[in-house]
C-alpha positions in Angstrom: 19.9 30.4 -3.7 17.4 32.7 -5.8 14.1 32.5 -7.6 14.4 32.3 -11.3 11.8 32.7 -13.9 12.0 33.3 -18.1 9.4 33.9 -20.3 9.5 33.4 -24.4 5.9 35.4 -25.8 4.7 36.7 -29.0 3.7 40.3 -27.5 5.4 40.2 -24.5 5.0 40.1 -20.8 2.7 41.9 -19.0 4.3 44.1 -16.3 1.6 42.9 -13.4 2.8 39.1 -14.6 5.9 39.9 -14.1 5.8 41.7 -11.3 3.5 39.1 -9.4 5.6 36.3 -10.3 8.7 38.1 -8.7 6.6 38.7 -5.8 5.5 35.0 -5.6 9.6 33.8 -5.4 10.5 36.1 -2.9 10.4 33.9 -0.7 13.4 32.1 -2.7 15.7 35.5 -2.8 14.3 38.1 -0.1 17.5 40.0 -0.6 17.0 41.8 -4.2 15.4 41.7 -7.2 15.6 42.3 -11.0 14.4 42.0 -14.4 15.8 41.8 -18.3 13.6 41.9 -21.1 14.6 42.4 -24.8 14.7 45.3 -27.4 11.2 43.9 -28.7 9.5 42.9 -25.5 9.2 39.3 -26.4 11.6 37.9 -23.9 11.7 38.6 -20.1 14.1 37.1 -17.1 13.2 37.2 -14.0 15.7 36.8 -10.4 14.9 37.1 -6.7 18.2 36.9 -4.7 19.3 35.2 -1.5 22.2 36.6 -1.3 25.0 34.1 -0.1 28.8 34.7 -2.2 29.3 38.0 -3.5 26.9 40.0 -1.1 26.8 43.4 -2.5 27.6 42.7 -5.9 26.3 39.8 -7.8 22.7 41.1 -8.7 21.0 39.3 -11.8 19.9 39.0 -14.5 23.5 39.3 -15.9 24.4 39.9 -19.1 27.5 39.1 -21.6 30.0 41.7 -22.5 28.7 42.0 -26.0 25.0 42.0 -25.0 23.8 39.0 -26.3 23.7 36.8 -24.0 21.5 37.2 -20.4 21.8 34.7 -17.6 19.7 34.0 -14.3 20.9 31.2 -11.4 19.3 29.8 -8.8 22.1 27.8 -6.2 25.6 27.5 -5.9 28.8 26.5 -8.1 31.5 25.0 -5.9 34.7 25.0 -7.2 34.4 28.4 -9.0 37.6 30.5 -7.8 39.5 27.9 -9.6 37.0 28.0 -12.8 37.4 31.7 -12.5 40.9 32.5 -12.4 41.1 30.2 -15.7 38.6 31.8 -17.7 40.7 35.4 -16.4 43.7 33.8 -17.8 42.1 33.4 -21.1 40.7 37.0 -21.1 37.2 36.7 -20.1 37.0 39.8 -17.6 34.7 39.0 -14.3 32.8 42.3 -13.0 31.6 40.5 -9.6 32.3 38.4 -6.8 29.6 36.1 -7.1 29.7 32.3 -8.4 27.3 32.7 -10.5 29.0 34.6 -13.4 31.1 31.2 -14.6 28.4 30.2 -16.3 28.1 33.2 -18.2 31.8 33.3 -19.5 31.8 29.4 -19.6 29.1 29.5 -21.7 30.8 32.3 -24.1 33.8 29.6 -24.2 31.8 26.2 -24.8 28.3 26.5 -25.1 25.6 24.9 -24.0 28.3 22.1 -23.1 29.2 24.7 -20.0 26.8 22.7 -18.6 29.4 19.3 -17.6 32.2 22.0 -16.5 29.4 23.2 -13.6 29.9 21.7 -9.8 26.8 22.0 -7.2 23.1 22.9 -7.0 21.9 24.4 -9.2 19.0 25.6 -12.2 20.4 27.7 -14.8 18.3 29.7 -17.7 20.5 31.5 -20.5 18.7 33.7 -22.7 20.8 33.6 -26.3 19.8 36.4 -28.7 22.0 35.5 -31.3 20.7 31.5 -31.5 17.1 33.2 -31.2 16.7 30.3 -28.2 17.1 29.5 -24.1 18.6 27.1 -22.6 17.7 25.9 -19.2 20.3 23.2 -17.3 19.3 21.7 -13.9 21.8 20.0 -11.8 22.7 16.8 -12.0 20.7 15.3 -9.5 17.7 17.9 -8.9 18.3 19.4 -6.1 17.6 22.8 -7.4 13.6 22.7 -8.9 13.0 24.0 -12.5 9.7 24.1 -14.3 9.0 24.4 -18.1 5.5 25.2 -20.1 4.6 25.8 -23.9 1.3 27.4 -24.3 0.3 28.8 -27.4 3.5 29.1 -29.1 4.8 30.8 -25.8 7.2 29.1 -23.5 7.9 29.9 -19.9 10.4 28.3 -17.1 10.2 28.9 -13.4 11.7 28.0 -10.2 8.4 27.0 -8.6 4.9 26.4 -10.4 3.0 29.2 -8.7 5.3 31.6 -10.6 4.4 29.8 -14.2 0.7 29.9 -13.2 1.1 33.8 -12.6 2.7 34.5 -15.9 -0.2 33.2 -17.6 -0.5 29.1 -17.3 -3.7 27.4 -16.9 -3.7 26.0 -12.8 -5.3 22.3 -14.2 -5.0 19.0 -12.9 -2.8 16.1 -14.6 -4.9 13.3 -13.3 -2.4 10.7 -13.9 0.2 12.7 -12.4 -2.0 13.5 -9.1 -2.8 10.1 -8.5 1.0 8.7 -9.7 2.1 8.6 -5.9 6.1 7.5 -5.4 6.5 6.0 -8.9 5.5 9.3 -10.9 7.8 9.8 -14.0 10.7 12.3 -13.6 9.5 15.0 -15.7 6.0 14.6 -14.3 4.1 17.0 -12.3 0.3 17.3 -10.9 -0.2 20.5 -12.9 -1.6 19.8 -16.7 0.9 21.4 -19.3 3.5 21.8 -16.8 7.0 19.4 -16.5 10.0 19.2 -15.0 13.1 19.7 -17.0 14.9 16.3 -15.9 17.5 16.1 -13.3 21.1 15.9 -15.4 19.3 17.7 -18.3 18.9 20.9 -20.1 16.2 22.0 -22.3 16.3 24.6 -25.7 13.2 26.5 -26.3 13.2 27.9 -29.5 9.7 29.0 -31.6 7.4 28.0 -28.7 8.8 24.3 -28.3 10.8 22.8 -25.9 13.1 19.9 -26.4 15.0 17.7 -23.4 18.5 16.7 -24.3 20.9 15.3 -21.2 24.6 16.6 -20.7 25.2 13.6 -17.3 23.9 10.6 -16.3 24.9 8.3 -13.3 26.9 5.5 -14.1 27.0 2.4 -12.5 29.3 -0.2 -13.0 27.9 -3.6 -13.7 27.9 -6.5 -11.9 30.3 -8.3 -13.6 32.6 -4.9 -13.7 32.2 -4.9 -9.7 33.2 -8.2 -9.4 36.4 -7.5 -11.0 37.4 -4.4 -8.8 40.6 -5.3 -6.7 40.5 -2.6 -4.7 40.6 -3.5 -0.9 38.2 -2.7 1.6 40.2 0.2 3.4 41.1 1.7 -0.4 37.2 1.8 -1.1 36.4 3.7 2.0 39.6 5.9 1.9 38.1 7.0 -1.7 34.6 7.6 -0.3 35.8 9.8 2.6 37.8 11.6 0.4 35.3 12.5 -2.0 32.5 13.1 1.0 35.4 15.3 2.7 35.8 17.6 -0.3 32.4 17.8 -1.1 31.7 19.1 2.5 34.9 21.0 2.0 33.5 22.9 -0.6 30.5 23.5 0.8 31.6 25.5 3.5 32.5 28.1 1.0 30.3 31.2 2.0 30.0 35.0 3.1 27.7 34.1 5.3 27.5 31.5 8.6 27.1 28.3 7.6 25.3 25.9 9.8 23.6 22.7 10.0 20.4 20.2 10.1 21.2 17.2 12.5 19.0 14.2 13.1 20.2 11.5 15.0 21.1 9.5 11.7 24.1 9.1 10.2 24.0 10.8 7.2 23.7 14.6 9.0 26.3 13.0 11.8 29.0 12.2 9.3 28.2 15.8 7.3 28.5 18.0 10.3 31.5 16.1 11.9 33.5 16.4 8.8 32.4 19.8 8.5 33.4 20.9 11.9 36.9 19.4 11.3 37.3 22.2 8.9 36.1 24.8 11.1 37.8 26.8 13.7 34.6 27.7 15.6 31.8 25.7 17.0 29.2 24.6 13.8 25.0 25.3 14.8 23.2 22.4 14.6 19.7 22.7 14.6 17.8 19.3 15.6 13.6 18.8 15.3 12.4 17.2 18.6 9.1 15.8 18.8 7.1 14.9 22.0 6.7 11.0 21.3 10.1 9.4 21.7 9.7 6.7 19.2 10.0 9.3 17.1 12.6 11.6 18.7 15.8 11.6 18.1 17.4 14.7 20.3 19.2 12.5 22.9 21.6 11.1 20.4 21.9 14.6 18.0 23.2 16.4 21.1 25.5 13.4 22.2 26.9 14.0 18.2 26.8 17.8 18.5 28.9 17.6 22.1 31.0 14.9 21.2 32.6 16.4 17.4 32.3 20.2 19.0 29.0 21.6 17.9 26.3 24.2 19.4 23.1 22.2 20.0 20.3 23.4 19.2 16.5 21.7 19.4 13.5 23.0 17.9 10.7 21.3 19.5 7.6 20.7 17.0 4.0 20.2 18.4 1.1 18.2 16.8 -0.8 21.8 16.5 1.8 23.7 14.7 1.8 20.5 12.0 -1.9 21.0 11.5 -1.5 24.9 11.3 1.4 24.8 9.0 0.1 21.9 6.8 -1.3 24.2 4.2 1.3 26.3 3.9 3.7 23.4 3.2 1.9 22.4 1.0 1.6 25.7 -0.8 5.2 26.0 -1.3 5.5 22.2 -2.2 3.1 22.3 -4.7 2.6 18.5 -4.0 0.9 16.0 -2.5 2.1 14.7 0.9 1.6 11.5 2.8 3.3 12.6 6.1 3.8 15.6 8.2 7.7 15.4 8.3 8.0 18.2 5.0 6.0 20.1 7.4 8.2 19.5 10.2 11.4 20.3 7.9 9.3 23.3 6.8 8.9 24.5 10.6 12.6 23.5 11.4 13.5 26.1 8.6 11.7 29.0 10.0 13.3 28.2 13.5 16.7 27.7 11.6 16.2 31.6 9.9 14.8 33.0 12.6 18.1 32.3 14.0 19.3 34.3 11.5 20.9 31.3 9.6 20.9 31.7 5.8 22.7 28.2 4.6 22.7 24.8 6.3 24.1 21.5 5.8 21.7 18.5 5.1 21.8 14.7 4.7 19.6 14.4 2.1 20.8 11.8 -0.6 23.1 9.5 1.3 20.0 6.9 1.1 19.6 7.0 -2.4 23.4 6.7 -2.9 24.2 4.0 -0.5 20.8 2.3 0.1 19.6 3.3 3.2 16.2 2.7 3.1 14.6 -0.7 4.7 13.3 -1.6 1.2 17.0 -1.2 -0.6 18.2 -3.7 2.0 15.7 -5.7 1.4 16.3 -5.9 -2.7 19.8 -5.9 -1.3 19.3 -9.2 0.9 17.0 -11.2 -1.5 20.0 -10.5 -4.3 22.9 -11.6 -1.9 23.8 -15.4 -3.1 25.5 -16.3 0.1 22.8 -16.2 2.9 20.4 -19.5 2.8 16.9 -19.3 2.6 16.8 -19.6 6.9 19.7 -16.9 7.1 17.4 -14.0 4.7 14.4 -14.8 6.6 16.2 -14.5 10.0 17.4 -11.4 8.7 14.2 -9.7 7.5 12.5 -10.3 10.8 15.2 -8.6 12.8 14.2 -5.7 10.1 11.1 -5.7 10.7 11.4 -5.8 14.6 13.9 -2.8 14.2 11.1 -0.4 12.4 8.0 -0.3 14.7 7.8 3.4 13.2 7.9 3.3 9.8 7.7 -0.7 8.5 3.7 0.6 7.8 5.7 2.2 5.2 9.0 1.3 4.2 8.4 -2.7 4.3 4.6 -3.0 3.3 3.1 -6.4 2.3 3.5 -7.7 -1.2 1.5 -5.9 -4.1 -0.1 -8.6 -6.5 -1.5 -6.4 -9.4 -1.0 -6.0 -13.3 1.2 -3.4 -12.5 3.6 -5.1 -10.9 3.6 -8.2 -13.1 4.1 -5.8 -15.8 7.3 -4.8 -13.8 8.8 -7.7 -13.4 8.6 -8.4 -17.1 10.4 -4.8 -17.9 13.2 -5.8 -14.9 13.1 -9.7 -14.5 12.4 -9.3 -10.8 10.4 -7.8 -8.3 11.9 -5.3 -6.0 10.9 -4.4 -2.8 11.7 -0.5 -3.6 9.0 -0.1 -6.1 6.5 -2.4 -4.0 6.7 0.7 -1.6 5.0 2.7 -4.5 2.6 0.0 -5.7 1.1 -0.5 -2.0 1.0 4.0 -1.6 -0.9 3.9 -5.0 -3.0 0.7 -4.1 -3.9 2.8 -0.2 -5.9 5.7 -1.9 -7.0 3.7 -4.9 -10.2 2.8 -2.4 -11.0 6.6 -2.0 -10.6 7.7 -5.5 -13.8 9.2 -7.5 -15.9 6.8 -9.2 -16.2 8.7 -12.4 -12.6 9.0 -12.7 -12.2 8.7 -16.5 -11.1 4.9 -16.6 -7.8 5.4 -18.0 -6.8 7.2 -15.1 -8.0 4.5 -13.2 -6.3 1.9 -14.8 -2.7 4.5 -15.4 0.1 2.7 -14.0 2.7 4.6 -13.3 5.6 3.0 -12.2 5.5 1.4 -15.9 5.5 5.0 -17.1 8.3 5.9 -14.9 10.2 2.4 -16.0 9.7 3.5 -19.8 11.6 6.6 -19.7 14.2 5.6 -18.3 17.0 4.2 -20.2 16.4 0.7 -18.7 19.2 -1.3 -21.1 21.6 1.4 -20.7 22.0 2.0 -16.8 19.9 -0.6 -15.6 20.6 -4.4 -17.2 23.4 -6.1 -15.9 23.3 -4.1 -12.7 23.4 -5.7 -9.4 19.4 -5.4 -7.9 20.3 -2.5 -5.7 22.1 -0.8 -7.8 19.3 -0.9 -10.1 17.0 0.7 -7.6 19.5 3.0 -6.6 19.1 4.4 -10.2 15.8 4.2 -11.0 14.8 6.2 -7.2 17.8 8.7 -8.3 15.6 9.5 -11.3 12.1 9.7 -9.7 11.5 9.6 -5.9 14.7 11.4 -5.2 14.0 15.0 -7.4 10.2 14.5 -6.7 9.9 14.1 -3.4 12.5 13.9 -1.2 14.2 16.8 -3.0 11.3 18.4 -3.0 9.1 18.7 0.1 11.8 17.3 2.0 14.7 19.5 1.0 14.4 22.3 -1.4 11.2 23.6 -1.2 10.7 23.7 2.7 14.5 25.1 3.1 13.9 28.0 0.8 9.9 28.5 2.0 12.2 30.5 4.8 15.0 31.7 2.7 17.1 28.7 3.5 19.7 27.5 1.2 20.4 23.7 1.6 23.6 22.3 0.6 23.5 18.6 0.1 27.2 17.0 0.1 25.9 13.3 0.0 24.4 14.3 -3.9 27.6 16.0 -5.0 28.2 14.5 -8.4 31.7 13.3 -7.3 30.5 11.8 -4.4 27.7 9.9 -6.3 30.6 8.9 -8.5 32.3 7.3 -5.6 29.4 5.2 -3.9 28.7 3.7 -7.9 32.2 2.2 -7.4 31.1 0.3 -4.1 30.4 -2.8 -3.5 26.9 -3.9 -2.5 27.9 -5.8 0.1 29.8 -2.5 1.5 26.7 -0.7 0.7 24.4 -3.0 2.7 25.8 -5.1 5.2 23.5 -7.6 6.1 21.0 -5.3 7.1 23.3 -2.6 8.0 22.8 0.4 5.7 25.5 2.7 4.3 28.4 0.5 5.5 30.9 2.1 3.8 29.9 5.6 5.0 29.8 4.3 8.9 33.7 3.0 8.2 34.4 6.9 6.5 33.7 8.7 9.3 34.1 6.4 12.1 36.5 9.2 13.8 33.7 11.4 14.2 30.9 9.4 15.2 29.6 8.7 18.6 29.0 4.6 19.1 25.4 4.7 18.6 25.0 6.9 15.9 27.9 3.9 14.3 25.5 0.5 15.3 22.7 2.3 14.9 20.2 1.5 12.1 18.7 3.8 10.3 15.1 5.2 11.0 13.5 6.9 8.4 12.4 10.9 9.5 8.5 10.8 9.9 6.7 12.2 12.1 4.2 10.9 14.6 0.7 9.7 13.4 -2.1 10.5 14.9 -2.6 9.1 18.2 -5.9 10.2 19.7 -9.0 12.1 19.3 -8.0 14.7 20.4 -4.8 15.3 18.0 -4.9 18.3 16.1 -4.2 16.9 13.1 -8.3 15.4 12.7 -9.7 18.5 13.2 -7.4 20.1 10.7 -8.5 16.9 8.1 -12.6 17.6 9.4 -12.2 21.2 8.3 -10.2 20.2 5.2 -12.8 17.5 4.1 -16.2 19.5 5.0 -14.5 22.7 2.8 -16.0 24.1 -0.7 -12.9 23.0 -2.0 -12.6 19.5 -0.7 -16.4 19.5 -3.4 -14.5 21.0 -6.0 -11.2 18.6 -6.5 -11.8 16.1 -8.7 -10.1 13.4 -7.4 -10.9 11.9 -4.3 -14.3 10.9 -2.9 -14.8 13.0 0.3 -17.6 10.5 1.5 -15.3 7.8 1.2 -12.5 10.6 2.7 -14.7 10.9 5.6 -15.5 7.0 6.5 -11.7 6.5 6.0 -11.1 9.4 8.2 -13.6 7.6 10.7 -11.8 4.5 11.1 -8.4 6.2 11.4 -7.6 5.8 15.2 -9.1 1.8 14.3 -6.2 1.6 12.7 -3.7 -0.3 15.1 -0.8 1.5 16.1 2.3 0.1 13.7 -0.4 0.6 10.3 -1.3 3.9 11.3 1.2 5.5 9.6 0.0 4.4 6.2 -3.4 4.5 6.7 -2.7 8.6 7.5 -0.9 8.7 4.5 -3.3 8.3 2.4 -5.8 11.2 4.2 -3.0 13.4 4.1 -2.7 12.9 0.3 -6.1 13.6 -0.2 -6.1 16.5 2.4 -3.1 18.0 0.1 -5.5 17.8 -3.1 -8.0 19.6 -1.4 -5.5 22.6 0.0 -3.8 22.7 -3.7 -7.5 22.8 -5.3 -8.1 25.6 -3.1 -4.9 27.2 -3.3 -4.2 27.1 -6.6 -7.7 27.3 -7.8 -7.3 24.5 -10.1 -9.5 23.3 -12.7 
């Protein structure tokens, strides 16, 4: 995993830009840096390096035989001996050992259409002299962040928005974007002027504009085309395990240890279990503990670690070191958050490297594939034709009693609004996945600024999600979790969970994440399940318990999922409310334009009012503000 940055001027780049923008993604690629910029000065590459395959000889920029072409890459191509030792064949001559020079010789062969020939995690940014252009591809699914900006006929791309803002882009607020919440658009961010290349996608910037064209989408089947699948139970879950085993397999591709995250869930059970069958030594797995057991989960992580032959290792995580690490979290998210568990996963990755660890395994993804989440089963139950109206209900309230932790969240009340209406006109029904984002967006609306301009007030922005996405393509026909399996795939997933849950807070340490679950192949695979192997009643990820049965202890099997969170605030003497006092009272809590610390502050008041199951959410909204208020400061933002 690396840092990457490219910059397209008209007098070219300042050497303190570039310099400070290397500086600012070291943090990405502590292991070497480097620099490319053109004959006339106009064009500049940028790389920091964590170096994982090819240790001491796959520095970057790289650049084509012929000298035309100059390539950065930021994560890892799986597969790429075999891709390799067929482009030797044809004659294209590799001068290092990393992964990353495929796409320099695969592009020579196809293109821009390299792109569908590239396996894994990844952001890519190909500087073309010849075409006068770049092209910048992102993985499939996001995983790997990548950042775009035309200012002034200029055009920049960066791994992380703190590097765009130091080669020269205006730190402004997108209002609608700030106060967008879950349902913000894919290619959306809270920066003014600054968007996401879309997951699946690559962008050409040529003579300061930047156009979006996709090379993959996810594909899955309609209902009627899953209804006539005659494959038998035990073929569907061979083909799942299969595809989830080589994933992992490939994964464990490194010069460097490879170890793992481990929750009691069974998403990071089933990875490291069928990682450790491939290994001949004992897999790390590192486990956050947390010091109220509703919320711990370290009994059943070391009773998986012991029983599939893993090291066990817990980091213990304290209310304090939450509130003293909240900022910097925040910092290297360059988001808003509504719980402390991207800090926690930001402080389990500074454990994790102090260990010396450089790449881990996590689960990420295996929710958004096979609906894990409380609302999917509940789209998934209100769409299954065979329970009666007694049975659903019955059903629901067992789900409710089985998430005291995180129902505040995951199963909130009912949003009646325009929004929502306007929703169920675009889909013909209302799910329960995207009344998770009305109710987040309807929690802070009651702290928000009054002179907010009013069409930021009345932006709704799951409609603007739902409008750019090809709705009659991938979504119609589709059975109702399978159409909220897609549309979280292209928004919640690469903005947030990818994000401050994954990518961000991994490589804030120098951490590279490798996520078998969103391996396109995989994702391939769990398309072709059933729903009713999907969600089982109201147990999640059915297919994936019956996949790696053989190495998962009996609880971690029954189990249902619970959601990582961390705890809520519990008293007044928690940490965390003097950290949101000092946050709220600051210059820069006056300064943000978006929330209305008075109201902040009576909100704030009331917290520990709040009773104990609602807590949750209520905090969820202060800790969004609270992140406005360290990104105003941070960023200095206008």
């Amino acid at each position: 995993m690396c840092g990457i940055f490219a910059a397209m001027t008209r007098r070219g780049l300042p050497t303190e830009r570039c310099d400070t923008a290397l500086k600012l993604l070291e943090h990405r690629g502590p292991d070497g840096s480097g620099t490319w910029t053109s004959r006339d000065g106009q064009w500049t590459l940028g790389h920091t390096r964590l170096s994982i395959i090819g240790l001491h000889n796959g520095s970057q920029p790289m650049t084509s035989p012929d000298g035309a072409v100059h390539l950065v890459v930021n994560g890892e191509f799986y597969g790429y001996r075999e891709i390799r030792e067929r482009l030797r064949a044809s004659g294209y001559h590799f001068s290092t050992a990393s992964d990353s020079e495929i796409a320099l010789h695969l592009y020579a062969e196809r293109g821009i259409q390299a792109a569908t020939q590239l396996r894994g995690e990844f952001a890519v940014i190909i500087a073309d002299e010849r075409q006068r252009a770049m092209y910048a591809i992102r993985d499939r699914f996001g995983v790997k962040p990548l950042y775009y900006a035309a200012v002034d006929g200029e055009v920049f791309f960066a791994s992380e928005i703190k590097a765009l803002l130091a080669l020269g882009v205006p730190a402004k607020w997108d209002l609608e974007g700030a106060t967008g919440g879950f349902g913000r658009s894919h290619e959306t961010t809270e920066f003014a002027g600054i968007s996401a290349v879309p997951p699946g996608c690559y962008a050409i910037a040529r003579d300061g504009d930047v156009r979006i064209y996709p090379y993959w989408d996810w594909e899955i089947p309609t209902a009627d085309q899953m209804r006539a699948d005659s494959r038998s139970e035990d073929e569907i879950v061979a083909e799942f395990r299969e595809a989830l085993r080589d994933a992992v397999r490939e994964r464990l591709v490194a010069d460097v240890e490879v170890a793992s995250y481990l929750s009691g869930g069974i998403d990071s059970c089933a990875v490291l279990g069928l990682a450790q069958q491939e290994m001949n030594r004992p897999i790390r797995a590192f486990t956050l503990t947390f010091e109220n057991p509703l919320y711990d989960e370290a009994r059943v992580a070391e009773e998986q670690a012991k029983r599939v032959g893993a090291t066990y290792h817990p980091i213990p995580i304290t209310g304090r070191e939450i509130a003293d690490s909240f900022a910097d979290a925040v910092w290297h998210a360059e988001t808003q958050m509504f719980n402390g568990h991207g800090v926690a996963k930001y402080l389990l990755s500074r454990a994790v490297r102090g260990a010396g660890i450089k790449v881990v395994f996590t689960g990420e993804g295996a929710d958004e594939m096979l609906g894990g989440y409380p609302y999917y089963r509940v789209d998934a139950l209100n769409n299954d034709a065979t329970l009666s109206a007694d049975e659903r209900l019955a059903l629901l309230d067992e789900m409710l009693g089985a998430n005291a932790a995180t129902r505040a969240l995951m199963m909130p009340d009912r949003v009646s609004s325009q929004e929502m209406q306007a929703v169920e006109r675009r889909l013909g029904w209302l799910p329960a996945t995207l009344n998770v984002g009305a109710a987040q967006t309807n929690s802070v609306a009651p702290l928000l600024r009054d002179d907010l301009p009013a069409a930021v007030r009345e932006f709704q922005p799951l409609i603007a999600a739902l409008d750019r996405l090809p709705i009659a393509q991938r979504v119609a026909g589709r059975d109702h979790l399978n159409q909220m399996l897609y549309i979280n795939a292209k928004t919640v997933l690469p903005n947030f969970i990818l994000n401050y849950l994954a990518d961000r807070m991994e490589m804030a340490h120098s951490i590279e994440g490798r996520v078998p679950f969103l391996d396109h192949r995989v994702a391939g695979a769990a398309a072709r399940v059933p729903v009713q192997m999907k969600v089982k009643g109201i147990r999640e990820k059915h297919v994936l318990r019956e996949a790696a049965k053989d190495v998962l202890i009996p609880e971690v099997y029954d189990r249902q999922k619970h959601p990582f969170t961390t705890p809520p605030t519990r008293d007044p003497n928690d940490p965390m409310l003097v950290f949101y006092r000092d946050t709220f009272a600051s210059q820069a809590a006056k300064d943000q334009p978006i929330y209305d610390m008075k109201k902040v502050s009576t909100a704030l008041d009331q917290l520990l009012e709040s009773p104990d199951d609602q807590r949750i959410a209520v905090e969820g909204g202060l800790q969004r503000a609270a992140s406005v208020v360290v990104m105003q400061q941070l960023f200095s933002m206008t």
